[in-house]
N, C-alpha and C positions, 0 to 999 in steps of 0.2 A: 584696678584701684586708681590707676592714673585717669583715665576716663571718667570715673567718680569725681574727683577731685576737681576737674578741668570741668565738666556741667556744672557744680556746683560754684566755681568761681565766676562760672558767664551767668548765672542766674543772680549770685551776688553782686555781680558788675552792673548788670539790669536791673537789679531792685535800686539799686542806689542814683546811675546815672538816667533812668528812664524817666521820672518826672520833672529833668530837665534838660530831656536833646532839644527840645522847642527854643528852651533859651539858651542854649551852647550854640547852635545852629545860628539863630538872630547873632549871637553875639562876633561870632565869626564871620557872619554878612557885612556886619558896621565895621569890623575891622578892616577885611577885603575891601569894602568901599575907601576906607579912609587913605588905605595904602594906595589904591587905583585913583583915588585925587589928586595924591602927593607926587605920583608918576606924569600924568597927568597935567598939572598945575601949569606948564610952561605953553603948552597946547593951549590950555582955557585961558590963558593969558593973563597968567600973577606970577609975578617974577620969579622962579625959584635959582637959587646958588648952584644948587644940584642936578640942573637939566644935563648938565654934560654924563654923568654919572645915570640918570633914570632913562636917559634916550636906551639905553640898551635893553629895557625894559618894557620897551612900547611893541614890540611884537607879541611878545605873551600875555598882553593884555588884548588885545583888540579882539580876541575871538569870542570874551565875553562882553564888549564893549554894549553892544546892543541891549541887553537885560541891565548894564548898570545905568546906564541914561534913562532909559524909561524908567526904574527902584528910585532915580532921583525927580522926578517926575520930568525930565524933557522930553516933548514927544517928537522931536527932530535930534539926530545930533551936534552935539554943538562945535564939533568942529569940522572944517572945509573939505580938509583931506580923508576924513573917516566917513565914506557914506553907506550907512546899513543899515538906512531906510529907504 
């Protein structure tokens, strides 16, 4: 009966969430970007308050760094120290 129960809630999970993983997906990309800006922003060279705070966040960003420059359309990266092209 649990088994029952358990298909039937992943098939209601998929009726419901499946006409919009396209845009849950997008929308979680713009987010991720916005958050990898904000880390970011002291690198690209706009003053952030917060760099002292985001510096410890720039190793877990760099391994997708490649895919988000070129998603923002830079086909070089724009900064000196990061090069992964």
């Amino acid at each position: 009966m649990t088994s029952r129960w358990a298909s039937f809630r992943a098939g209601l999970e998929e009726f419901c969430a499946g006409p919009y993983r396209r845009t849950f997906a997008r929308a979680r990309r713009e987010e991720d970007d916005l958050f990898r800006m904000v880390v970011l922003a002291e690198a690209l060279g706009v003053p952030d308050p917060a760099a002292y705070y985001t510096a410890e966040l720039l190793p877990a960003l760099y391994q997708d760094f490649h895919a988000w420059h070129r998603r923002m359309g830079m086909d070089r990266s724009p900064l000196e120290h990061v090069g992964c092209c």
